[in-house]
Steps between C-alpha positions, in 0.01 A plus 500: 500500500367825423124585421427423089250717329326493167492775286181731438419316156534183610262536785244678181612220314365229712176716584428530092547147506282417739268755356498324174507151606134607690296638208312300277496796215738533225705759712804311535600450132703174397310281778572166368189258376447209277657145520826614381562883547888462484406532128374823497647790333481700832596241740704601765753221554728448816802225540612371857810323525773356747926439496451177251254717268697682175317834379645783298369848538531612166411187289176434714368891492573462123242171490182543269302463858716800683528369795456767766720443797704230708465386859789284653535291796718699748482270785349122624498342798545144562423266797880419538798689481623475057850651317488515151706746231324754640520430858823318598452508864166319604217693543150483604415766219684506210515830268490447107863642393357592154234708628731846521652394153130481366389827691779659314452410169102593599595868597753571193203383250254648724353216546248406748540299773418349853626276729334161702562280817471149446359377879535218702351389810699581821779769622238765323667775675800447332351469186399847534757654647694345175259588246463903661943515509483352123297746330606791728612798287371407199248632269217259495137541530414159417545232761338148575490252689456113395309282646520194267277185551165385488197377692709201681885691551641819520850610544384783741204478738229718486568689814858546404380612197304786686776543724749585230284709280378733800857506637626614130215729513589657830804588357530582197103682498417327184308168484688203324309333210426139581603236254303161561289218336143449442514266810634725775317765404162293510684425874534850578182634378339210704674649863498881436374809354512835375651658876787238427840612386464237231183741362760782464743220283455532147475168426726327241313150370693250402283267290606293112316606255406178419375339825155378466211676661677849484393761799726729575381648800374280791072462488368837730800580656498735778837637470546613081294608260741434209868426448762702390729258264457172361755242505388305180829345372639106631795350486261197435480678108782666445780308617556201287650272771219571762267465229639149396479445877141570526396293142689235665333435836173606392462297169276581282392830639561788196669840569426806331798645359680807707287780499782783417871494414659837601853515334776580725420305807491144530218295518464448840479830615152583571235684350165740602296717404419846652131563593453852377689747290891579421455874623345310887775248496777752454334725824520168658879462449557815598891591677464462872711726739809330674 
């Protein structure tokens, strides 16, 4: 496969990010603050979605919150070989079928949006190599990797992890932003530091809003001084059926209600906010060469 390479804003992009995700002065305008900042007028708001998500374009940028951009799973590994509508021959990685439909409808509203790899543990190579084909020749300076779980399980180890991000790196010369939970990043910040490829991952926090004890960054970590997006929204809220789930094997434990209903999407398409300014996460997004 031929050598990728990012674009000359898109490598400025991630260094003004970086840039504004270090200072502690007010020169990144829009950095997010307060217990709910999804609910400020200047709130920079991102979606992330996958195949069974539904989101239109033009009814979502229309929303009273503006939503700023989209990222979509392209690809996810699994630990056996899966065919689904997408993939009818079984595969170790499967590609999301309605990512180029919603990369289309992105580019003819001008919308914008990025693309993430779902990981699993084992055949890593593969999962890059798949991942690097998928998103070859197309205009994206936003990509991410997730590495879902918590303290106890993870879908991807952390030295996969590190293996996939600096391979991605390697080739495309732009770091991958690193989508994770409170409790791997605790785990990573506990075995590395700022030299670490995982330093040079803006990193993505997935944490609900309404979990108790709310940090979002693990306690002196090594590796990041701040975050770059929030994932706030749960299915646990905004779903009704996982929320009837929940009431029912936790009984008498009260939920707050959803934090934010975007129309156009459907409720279990998730929901974060942007640490820092529109005009920062637009050089972020910006087009990457083919």
């Amino acid at each position: 496969m031929p050598r990728q390479s990012f674009s000359n804003a898109a490598r400025k992009g991630l260094a003004s990010l970086f840039f504004c995700l270090a200072v502690t002065t007010g020169a990144c305008a829009g950095d997010i603050n307060g217990p709910a900042p999804w609910n400020d007028s200047d709130a920079v708001i991102v979606l992330d979605a996958f195949q069974e998500n539904w989101v239109d374009i033009p009814t979502v940028s229309s929303d009273p919150h503006h939503p700023a951009a989209l990222v979509w799973q392209i690809t996810k590994g699994h630990s056996q070989s899966v065919s689904n509508s997408c993939n009818p021959q079984p595969v170790l990685v499967t590609h999301d079928c309605k990512f180029l439909e919603m990369y289309t409808q992105a580019k003819k509203y001008h919308y914008l949006f990025g693309a993430y790899h779902f990981g699993h543990t084992g055949h890593v190579n593969e999962q890059i190599e798949e991942f690097l084909k998928a998103i070859s020749g197309l205009e994206l300076g936003f990509i991410a990797l997730d590495v879902d779980g918590d303290a106890d399980g993870i879908n991807i180890t952390i030295p996969e992890a590190e293996k996939f991000l600096q391979a991605v790196q390697n080739r495309t010369h732009m770091p991958m932003v690193l989508y994770t939970t409170r409790g791997v990043a605790a785990k990573i910040s506990a075995q590395y530091d700022k030299t670490s490829i995982f330093a040079k991952s803006p990193l993505w926090i997935a944490a609900p809003a309404w979990a108790p004890n709310l940090t979002l960054l693990p306690p002196k970590s090594k590796v990041w001084e701040n975050y770059a997006l929030w994932q706030f929204n749960d299915d646990v809220l905004c779903v009704p059926k996982d929320r009837q789930k929940y009431q029912k094997e936790h009984p008498g434990k009260t939920l707050p209600p959803c934090q934010i209903h975007i129309k156009g999407m459907d409720e279990g398409t998730d929901v974060s906010v942007f640490n820092g300014s529109l005009d920062a996460l637009k050089t972020l997004f910006s087009s990457r060469a083919p």
